[in-house]
DRENLOGU-195927 format. One record per residue (C-alpha): residue number from 0; x, y, z. Coordinates in nm, 4 decimals. Example, Ala and Ser with C-alpha at 12.3 -4.5 7.8 and 13.67 -1.06 7.14 Angstrom:
! residues 2
pos:0&px:1.2300&py:-0.4500&pz:0.7800
pos:1&px:1.3670&py:-0.1060&pz:0.7140
***
This chain:
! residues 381
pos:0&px:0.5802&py:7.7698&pz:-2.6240
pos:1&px:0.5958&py:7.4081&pz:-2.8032
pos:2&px:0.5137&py:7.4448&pz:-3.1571
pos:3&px:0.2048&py:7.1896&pz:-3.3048
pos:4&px:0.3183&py:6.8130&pz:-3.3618
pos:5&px:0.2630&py:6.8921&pz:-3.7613
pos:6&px:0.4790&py:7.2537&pz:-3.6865
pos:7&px:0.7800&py:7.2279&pz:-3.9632
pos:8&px:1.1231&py:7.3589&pz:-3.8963
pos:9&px:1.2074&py:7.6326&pz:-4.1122
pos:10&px:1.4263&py:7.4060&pz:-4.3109
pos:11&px:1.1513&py:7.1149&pz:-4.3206
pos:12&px:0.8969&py:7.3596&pz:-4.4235
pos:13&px:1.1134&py:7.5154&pz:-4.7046
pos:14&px:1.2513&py:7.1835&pz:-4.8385
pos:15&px:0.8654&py:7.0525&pz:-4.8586
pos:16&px:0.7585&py:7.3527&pz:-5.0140
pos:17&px:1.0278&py:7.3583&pz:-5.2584
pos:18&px:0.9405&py:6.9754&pz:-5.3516
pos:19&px:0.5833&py:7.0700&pz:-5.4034
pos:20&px:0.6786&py:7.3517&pz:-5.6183
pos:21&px:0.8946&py:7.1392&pz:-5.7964
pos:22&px:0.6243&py:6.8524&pz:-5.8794
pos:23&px:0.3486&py:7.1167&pz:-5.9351
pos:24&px:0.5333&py:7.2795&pz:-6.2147
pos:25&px:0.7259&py:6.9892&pz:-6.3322
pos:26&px:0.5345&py:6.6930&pz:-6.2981
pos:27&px:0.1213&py:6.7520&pz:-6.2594
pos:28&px:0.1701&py:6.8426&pz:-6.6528
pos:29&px:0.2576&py:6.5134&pz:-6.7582
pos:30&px:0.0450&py:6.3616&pz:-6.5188
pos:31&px:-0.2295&py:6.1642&pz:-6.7241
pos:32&px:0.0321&py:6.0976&pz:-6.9667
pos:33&px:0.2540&py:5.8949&pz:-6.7390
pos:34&px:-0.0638&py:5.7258&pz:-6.6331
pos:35&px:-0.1538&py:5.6531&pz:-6.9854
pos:36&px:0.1292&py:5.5101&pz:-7.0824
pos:37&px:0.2447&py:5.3553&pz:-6.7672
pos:38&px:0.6381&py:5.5104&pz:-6.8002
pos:39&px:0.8097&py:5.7563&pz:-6.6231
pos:40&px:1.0192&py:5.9495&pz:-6.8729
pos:41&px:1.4023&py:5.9579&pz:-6.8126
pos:42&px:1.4752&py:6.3015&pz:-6.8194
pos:43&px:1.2257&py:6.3226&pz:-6.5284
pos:44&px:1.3901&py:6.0993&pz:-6.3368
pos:45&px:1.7145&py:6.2859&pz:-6.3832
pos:46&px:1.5185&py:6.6324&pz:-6.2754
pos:47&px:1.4352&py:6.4254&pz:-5.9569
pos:48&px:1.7833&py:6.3573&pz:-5.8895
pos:49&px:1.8841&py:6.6764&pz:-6.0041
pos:50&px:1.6406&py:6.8360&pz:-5.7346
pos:51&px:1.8217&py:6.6118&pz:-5.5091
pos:52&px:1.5537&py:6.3648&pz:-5.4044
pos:53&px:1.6588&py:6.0695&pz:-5.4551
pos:54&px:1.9525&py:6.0600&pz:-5.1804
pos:55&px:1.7817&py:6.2246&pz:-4.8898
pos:56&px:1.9723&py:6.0426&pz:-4.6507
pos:57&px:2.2888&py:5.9594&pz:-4.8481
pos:58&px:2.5733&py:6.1208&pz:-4.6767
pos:59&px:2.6872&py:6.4606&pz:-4.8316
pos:60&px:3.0574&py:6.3147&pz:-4.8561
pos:61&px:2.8901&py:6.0437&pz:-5.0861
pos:62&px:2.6550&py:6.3096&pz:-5.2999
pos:63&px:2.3715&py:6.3211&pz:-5.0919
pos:64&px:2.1797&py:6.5705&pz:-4.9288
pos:65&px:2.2549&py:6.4244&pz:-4.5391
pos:66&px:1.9353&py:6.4765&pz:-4.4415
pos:67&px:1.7074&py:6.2799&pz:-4.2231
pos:68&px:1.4408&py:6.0291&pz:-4.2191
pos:69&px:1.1698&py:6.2878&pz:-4.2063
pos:70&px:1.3029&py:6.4548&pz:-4.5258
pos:71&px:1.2388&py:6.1878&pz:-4.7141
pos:72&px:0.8844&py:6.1429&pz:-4.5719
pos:73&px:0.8086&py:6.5335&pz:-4.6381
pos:74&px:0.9300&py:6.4520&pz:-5.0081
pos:75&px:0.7215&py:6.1522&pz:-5.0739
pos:76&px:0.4121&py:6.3316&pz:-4.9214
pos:77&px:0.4411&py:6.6711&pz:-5.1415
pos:78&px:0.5242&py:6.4373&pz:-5.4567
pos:79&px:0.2461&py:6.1876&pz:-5.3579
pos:80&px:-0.0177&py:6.5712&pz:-5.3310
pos:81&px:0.0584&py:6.5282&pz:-5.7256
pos:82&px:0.1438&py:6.2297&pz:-5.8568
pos:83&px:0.1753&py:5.9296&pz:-5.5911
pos:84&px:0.3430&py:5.7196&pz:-5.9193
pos:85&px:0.6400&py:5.9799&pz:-5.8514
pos:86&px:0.6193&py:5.9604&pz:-5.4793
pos:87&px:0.6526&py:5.5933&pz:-5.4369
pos:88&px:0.9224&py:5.5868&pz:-5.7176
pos:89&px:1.0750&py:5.8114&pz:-5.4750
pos:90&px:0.9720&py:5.6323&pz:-5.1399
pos:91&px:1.1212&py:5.3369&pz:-5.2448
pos:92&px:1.4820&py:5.4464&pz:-5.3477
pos:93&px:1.5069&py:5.6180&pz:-4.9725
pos:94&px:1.3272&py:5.4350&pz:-4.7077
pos:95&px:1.3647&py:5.0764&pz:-4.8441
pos:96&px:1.7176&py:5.0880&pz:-5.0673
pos:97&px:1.9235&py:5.3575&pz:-4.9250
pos:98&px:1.7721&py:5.3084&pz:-4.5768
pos:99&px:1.8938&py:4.9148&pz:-4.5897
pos:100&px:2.2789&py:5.0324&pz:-4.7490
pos:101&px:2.3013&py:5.2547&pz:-4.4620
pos:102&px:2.1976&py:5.0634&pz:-4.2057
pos:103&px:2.3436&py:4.7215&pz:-4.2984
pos:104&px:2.5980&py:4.7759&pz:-4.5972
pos:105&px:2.9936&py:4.7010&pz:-4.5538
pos:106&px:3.1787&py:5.0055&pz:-4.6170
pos:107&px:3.2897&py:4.8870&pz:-4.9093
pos:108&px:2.8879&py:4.8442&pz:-5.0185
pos:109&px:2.8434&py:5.1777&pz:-4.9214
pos:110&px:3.1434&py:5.3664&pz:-5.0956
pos:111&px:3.0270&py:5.1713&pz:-5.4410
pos:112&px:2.6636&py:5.1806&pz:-5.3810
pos:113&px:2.5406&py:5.4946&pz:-5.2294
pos:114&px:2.7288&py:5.7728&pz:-5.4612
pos:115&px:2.5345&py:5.6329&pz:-5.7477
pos:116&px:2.2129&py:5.5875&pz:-5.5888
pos:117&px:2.2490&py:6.0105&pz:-5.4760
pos:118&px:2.3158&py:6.0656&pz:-5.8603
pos:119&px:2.1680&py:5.8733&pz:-6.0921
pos:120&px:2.1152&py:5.4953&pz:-6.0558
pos:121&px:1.7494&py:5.3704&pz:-5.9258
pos:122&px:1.7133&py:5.1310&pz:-5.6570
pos:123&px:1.4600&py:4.8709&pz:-5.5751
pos:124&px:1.3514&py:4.6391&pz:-5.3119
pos:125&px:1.3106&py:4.2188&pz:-5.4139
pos:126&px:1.1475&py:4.0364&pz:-5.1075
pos:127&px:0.7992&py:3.9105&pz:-5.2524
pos:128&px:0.7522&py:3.6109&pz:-5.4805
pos:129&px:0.4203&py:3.4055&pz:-5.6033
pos:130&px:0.4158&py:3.1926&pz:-5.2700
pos:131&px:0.5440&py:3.4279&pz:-5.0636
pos:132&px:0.3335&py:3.7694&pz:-4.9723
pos:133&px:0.2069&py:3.8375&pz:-4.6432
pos:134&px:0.4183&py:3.5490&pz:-4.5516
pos:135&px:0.7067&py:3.7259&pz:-4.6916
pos:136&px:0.9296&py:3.4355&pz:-4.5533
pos:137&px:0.8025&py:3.1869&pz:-4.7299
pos:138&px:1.0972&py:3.2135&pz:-4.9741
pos:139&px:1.1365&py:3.0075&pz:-5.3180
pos:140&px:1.4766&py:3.1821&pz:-5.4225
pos:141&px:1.7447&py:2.9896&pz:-5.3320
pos:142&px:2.0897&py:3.0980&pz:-5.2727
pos:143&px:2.4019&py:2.8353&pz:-5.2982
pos:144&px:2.7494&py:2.9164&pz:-5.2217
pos:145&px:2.9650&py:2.9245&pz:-5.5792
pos:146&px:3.3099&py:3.0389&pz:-5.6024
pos:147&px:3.4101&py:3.3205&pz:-5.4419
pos:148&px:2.9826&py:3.4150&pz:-5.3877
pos:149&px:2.6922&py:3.3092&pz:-5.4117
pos:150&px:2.4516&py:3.1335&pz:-5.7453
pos:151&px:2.1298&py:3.2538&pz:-5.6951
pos:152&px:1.8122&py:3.0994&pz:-5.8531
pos:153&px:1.4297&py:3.1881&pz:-5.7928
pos:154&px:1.1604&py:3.4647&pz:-5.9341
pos:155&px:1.0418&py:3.7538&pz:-5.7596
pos:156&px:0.7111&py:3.9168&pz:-5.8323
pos:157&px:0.5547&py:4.2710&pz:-5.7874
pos:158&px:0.8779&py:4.4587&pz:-5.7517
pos:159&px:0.8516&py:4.8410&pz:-5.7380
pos:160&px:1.0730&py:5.0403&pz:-5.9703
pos:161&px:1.2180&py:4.7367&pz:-6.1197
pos:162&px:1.1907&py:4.8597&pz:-6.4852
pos:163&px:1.4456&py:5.1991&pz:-6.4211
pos:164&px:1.5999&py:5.0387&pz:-6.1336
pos:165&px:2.0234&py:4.9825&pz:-6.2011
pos:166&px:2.0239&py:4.8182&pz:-5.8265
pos:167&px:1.8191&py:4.5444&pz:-5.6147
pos:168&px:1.7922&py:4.4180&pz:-5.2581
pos:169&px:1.7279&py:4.0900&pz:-5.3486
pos:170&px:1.6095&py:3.8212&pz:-5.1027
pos:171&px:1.6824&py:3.4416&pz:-5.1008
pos:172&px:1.7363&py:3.1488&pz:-4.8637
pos:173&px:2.1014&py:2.9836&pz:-4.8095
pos:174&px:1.9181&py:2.7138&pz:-4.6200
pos:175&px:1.5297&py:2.6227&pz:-4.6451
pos:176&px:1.5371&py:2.4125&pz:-4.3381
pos:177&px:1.6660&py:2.6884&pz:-4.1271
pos:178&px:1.3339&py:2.9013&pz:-4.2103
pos:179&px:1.3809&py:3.2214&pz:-4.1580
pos:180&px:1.7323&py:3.1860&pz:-4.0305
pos:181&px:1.8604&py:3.0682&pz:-4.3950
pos:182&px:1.7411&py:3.3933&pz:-4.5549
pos:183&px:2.0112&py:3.6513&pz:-4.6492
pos:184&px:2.0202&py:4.0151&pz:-4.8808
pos:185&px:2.1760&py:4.0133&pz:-5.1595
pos:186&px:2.2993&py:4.3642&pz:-5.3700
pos:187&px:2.2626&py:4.2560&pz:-5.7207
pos:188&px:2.3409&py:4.5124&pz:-6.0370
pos:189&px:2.1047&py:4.4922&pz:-6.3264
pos:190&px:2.3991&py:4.3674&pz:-6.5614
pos:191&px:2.4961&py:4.0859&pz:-6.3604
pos:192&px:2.4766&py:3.7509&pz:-6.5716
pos:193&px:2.1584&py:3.5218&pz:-6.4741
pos:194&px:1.9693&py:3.8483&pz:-6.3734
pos:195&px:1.6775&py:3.9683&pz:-6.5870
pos:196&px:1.3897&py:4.2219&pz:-6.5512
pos:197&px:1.1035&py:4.0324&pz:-6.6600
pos:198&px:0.6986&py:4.0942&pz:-6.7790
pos:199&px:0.6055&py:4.4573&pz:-6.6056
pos:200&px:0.2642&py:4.4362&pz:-6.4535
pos:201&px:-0.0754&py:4.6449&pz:-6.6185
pos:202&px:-0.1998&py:4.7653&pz:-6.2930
pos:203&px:-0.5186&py:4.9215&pz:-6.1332
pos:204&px:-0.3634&py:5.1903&pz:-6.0348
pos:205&px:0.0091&py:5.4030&pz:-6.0021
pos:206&px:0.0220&py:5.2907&pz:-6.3199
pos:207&px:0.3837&py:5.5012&pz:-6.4207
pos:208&px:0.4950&py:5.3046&pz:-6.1425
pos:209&px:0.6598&py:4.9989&pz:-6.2877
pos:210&px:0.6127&py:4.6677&pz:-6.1136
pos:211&px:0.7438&py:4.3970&pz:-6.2586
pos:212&px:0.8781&py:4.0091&pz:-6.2059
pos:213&px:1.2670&py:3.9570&pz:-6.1712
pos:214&px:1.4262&py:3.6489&pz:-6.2968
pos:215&px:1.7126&py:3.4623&pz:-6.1448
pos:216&px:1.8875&py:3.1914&pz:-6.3424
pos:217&px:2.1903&py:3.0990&pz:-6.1761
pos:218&px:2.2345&py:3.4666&pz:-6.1212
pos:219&px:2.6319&py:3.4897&pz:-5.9690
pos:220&px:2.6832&py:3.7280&pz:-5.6929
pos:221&px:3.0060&py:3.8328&pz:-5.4975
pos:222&px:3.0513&py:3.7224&pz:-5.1318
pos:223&px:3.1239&py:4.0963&pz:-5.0717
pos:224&px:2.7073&py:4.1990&pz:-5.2337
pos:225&px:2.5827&py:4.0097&pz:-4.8908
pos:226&px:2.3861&py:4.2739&pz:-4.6905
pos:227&px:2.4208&py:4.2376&pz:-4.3302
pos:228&px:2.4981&py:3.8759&pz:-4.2363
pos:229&px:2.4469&py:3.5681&pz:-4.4051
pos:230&px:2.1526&py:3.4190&pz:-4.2486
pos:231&px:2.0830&py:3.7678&pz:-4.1081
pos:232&px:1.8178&py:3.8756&pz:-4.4256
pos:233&px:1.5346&py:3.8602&pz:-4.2336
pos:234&px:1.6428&py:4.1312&pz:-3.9438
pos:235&px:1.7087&py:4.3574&pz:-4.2813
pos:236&px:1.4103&py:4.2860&pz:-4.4639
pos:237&px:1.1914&py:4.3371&pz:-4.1198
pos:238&px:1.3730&py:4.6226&pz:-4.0029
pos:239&px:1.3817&py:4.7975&pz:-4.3343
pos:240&px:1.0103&py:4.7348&pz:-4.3970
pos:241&px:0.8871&py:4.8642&pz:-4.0750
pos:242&px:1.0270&py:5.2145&pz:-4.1786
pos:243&px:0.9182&py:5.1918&pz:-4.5369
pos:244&px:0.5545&py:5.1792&pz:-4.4208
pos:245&px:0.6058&py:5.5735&pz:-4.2565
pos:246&px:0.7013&py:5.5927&pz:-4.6372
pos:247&px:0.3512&py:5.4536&pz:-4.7755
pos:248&px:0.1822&py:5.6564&pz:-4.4941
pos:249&px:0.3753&py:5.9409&pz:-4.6222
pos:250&px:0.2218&py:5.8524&pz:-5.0275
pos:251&px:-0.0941&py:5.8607&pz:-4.8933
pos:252&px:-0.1360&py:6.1783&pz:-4.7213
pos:253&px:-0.0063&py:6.3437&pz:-5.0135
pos:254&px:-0.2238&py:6.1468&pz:-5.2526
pos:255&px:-0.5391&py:6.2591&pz:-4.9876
pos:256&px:-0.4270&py:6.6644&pz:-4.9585
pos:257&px:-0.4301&py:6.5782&pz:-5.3234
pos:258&px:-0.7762&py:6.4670&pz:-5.3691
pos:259&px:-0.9168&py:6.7320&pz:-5.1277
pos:260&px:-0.7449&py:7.0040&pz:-5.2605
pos:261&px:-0.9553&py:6.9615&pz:-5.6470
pos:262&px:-1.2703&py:6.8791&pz:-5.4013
pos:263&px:-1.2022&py:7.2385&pz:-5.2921
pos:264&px:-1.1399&py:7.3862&pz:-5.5878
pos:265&px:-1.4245&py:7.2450&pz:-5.7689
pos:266&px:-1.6996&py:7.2675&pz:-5.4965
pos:267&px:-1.6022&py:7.6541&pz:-5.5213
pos:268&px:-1.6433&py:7.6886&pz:-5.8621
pos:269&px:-1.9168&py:7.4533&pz:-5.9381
pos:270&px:-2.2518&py:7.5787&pz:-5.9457
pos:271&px:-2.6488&py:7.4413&pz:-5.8904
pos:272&px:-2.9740&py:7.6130&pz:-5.7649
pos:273&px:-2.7434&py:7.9477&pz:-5.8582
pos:274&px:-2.5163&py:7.8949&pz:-5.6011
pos:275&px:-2.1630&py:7.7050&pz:-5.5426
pos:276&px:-2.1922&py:7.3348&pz:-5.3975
pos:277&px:-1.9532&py:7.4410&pz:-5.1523
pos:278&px:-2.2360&py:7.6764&pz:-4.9457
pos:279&px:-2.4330&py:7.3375&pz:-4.9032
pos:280&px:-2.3830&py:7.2908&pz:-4.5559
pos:281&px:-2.4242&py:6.8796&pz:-4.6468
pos:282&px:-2.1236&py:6.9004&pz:-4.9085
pos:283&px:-1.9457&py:7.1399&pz:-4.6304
pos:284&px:-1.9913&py:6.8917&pz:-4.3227
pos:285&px:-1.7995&py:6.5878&pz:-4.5877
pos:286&px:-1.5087&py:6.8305&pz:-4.6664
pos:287&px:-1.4910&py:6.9235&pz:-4.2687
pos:288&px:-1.4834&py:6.5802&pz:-4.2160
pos:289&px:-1.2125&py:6.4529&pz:-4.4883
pos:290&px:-0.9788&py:6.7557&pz:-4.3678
pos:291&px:-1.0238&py:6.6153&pz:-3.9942
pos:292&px:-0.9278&py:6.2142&pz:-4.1123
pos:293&px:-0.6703&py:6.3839&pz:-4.3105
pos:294&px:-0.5116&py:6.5743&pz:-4.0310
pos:295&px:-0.5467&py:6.3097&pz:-3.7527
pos:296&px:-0.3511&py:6.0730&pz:-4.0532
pos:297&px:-0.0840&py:6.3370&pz:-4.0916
pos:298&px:-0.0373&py:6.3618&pz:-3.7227
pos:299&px:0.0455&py:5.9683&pz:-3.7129
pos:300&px:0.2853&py:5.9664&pz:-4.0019
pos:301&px:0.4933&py:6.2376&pz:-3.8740
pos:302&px:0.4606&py:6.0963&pz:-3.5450
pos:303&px:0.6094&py:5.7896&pz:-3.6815
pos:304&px:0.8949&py:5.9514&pz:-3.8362
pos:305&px:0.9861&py:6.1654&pz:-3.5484
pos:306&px:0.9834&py:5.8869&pz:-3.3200
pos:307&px:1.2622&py:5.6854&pz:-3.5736
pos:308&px:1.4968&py:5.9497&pz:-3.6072
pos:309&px:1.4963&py:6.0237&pz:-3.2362
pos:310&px:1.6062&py:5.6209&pz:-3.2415
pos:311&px:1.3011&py:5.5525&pz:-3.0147
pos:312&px:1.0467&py:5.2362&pz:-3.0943
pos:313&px:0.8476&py:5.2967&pz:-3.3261
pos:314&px:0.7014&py:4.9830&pz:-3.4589
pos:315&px:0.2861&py:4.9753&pz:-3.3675
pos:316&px:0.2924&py:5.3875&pz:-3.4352
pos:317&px:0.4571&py:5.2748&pz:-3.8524
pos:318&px:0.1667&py:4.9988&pz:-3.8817
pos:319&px:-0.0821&py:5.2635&pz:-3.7344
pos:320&px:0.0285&py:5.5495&pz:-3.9568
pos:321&px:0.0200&py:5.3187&pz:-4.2253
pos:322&px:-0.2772&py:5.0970&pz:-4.1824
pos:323&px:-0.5230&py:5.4609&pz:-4.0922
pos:324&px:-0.3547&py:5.6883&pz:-4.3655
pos:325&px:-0.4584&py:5.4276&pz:-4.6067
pos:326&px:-0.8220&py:5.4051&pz:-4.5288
pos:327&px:-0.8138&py:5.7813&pz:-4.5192
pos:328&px:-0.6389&py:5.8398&pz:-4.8719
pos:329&px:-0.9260&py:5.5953&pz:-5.0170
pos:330&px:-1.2172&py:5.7866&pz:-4.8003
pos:331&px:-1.0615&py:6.1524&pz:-4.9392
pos:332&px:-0.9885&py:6.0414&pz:-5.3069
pos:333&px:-1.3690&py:5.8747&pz:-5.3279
pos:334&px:-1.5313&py:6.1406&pz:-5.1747
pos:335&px:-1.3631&py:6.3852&pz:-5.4617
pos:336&px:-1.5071&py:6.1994&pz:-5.7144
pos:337&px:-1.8654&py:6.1795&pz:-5.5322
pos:338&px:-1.7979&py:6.5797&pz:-5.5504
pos:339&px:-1.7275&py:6.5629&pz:-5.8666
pos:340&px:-2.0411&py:6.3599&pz:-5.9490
pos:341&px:-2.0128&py:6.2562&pz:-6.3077
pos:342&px:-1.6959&py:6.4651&pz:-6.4254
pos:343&px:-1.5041&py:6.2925&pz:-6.1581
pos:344&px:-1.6086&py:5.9556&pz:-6.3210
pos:345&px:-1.3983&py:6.0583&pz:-6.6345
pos:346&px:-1.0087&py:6.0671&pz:-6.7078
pos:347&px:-1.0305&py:6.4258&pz:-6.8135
pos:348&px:-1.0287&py:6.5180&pz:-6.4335
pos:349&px:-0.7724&py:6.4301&pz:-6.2307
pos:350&px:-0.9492&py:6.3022&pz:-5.8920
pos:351&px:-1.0644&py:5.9744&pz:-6.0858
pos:352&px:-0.6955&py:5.8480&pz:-6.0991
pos:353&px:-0.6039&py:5.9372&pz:-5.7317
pos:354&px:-0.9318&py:5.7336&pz:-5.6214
pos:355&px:-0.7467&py:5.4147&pz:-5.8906
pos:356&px:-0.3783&py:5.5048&pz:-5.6714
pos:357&px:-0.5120&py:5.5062&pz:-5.3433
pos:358&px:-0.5891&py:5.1260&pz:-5.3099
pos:359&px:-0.2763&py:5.0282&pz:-5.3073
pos:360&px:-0.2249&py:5.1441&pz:-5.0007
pos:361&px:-0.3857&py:4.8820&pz:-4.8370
pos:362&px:-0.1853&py:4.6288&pz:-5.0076
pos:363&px:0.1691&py:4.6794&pz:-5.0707
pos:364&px:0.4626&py:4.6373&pz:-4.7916
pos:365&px:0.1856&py:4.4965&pz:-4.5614
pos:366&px:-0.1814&py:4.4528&pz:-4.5710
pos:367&px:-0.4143&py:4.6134&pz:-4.3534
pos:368&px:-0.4542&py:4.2782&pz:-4.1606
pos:369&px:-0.0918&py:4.2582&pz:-4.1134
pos:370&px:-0.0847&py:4.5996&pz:-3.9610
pos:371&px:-0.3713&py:4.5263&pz:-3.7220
pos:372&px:-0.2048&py:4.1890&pz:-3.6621
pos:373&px:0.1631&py:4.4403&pz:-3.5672
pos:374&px:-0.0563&py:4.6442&pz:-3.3642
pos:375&px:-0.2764&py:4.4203&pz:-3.1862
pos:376&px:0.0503&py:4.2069&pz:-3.0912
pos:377&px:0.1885&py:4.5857&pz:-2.9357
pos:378&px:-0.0936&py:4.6781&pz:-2.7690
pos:379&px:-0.1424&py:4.3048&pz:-2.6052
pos:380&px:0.2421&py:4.2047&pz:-2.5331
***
């Protein structure tokens, strides 16, 4: 008998379960507090690493758990069912950094890289610049050969985890007349001269989620940091980005399980006309419908991630995942707080702040209209 498409593995379902666990004891208690103060406290970050997180894929000869793709994805969504500031921190570091090391990195990246990144060092991802969003190859940052590497010079804008990150994918152009063809990674280290972490953004929402602005000033790089092939940045940052957005979809089914499991919760427990809200067959028929969106969304993330580590395409089913579990997390995460009615308008409840997390969803590694633009071009080819 074939199990259900959303049917874990023993060892999926106990390493979700055991994340979940994890973030509901150790992280939902400093929830509004992260969100307050927009920081994610060290020794958190450490617990996250400790809980072994933060290498999912990372070979087990290099301190990782060598585990696959769909880990990572059951990771950020049981994180994300808590605190989706923690679940993209987490997203990032394995389907954008460690995904790109593995995939692309020399072995000599790798063997100095990837260790760290399994232990203790944060990673993030540098493609996006003031000129240069959806068009994410419209690239200021220039890249000149120097010495034995390479002088970089440019600013990049709205850079997850770039506040606690040690390590960063940067992206910059060798030649501007070649278009995309000049663009090439870089892996830059946070102390290398020219390199700053600049102004960290006040955001809407995800707030303990830093995003900040990176400065290059003649930022000197070593021929051997190159990622993949010089010239060759844009297969890594396309490549790369197409499996970060299972990651997203991942965030926002856990942010949406979130939000409907305090709808449930509270609709039990609160009471008018002497009975609880959840016996109103109106408030029953938006929960039955939320769970449904919620399921079908879960069915095309995992889909997604299935289809990648069986190495089969799986382009139009990441922008579907993403681009539907997005609209979903912000249908779920409003509909709490309609539930809610005025408690959920307040920050002394938590469904208020998943409704402020879940628009980002919509936005970040690829807009909506990007993803009907990668599906539309599937469907039609």
């Amino acid at each position: 008998m074939r199990p259900g498409l959303t049917t874990l593995s023993e060892d999926e379902g106990l390493f979700r379960d055991s994340v979940f666990e994890f973030a509901d004891r150790e992280i939902r208690p400093h929830v509004r507090e992260m969100d307050e103060q927009a920081h994610i406290p060290r020794q958190l970050i450490d617990r996250l690493f400790a809980l072994g997180v933060m290498g999912i894929e990372v070979p087990e000869a290099q301190g990782g758990a060598g585990a696959e793709f769909f880990h990572a994805v059951l990771a950020v969504e049981a994180l994300s069912r808590v605190d989706p500031s923690i679940g993209v921190l987490v997203d990032v570091q394995n389907t954008l950094v460690v995904n790109a090391l593995l995939r692309w990195g020399s072995e000599d990246l790798q063997a100095r890289y990837l260790p760290t990144l399994a232990a203790a060092s944060i990673g993030a991802y540098a493609l996006s610049e003031a000129g240069s969003g959806s068009d994410a190859f419209a690239l200021a940052t220039r890249a000149a050969e120097g010495g034995d590497g390479y002088v970089l010079t440019g600013r990049k804008l709205w850079i997850t985890n770039a506040a606690e990150a040690d390590l960063f994918i940067i992206f910059a152009t060798i030649d501007p007349e070649a278009g995309h063809r000049g663009i090439t990674a870089f892996v830059v280290e946070r102390d290398f001269a020219g390199f700053t972490v600049g102004r960290k953004e006040d955001k809407l929402g995800i707030r303990a989620s830093s995003t900040c602005e990176l400065l290059l000033e003649e930022c000197r790089v070593p021929r051997a940091n190159v990622l993949g092939e010089v010239g060759k940045g844009y297969k890594v940052a396309i490549e790369t980005l197409n499996e970060g957005r299972i990651g997203i979809g991942a965030q926002m089914i856990g942010l949406a399980q979130g939000a409907l499991d305090h709808a449930l919760r509270y609709t039990r427990e609160r009471k008018q006309f002497g009975r609880s809200i959840a016996e109103f067959q109106a408030v029953q028929f938006q929960l039955a419908r939320a769970a449904t969106e919620l399921e079908a969304a879960r069915l095309t993330v995992y889909n997604a991630a299935r289809l990648r580590d069986s190495r089969q395409p799986f382009l139009k089913e990441a922008a579907m995942c993403k681009l539907f579990s997005s609209e979903v997390a912000e249908r779920v995460a409003s509909l709490a707080v309609n539930l809610y009615g005025g408690y959920g308008f307040v920050k002394d409840y938590p469904v208020e702040k998943l409704y402020r997390d879940a628009k980002i969803g919509q936005i970040y590694e690829g807009t909506s209209n990007l993803q009907l633009q990668t599906i539309a071009k599937q469907i039609l080819a």
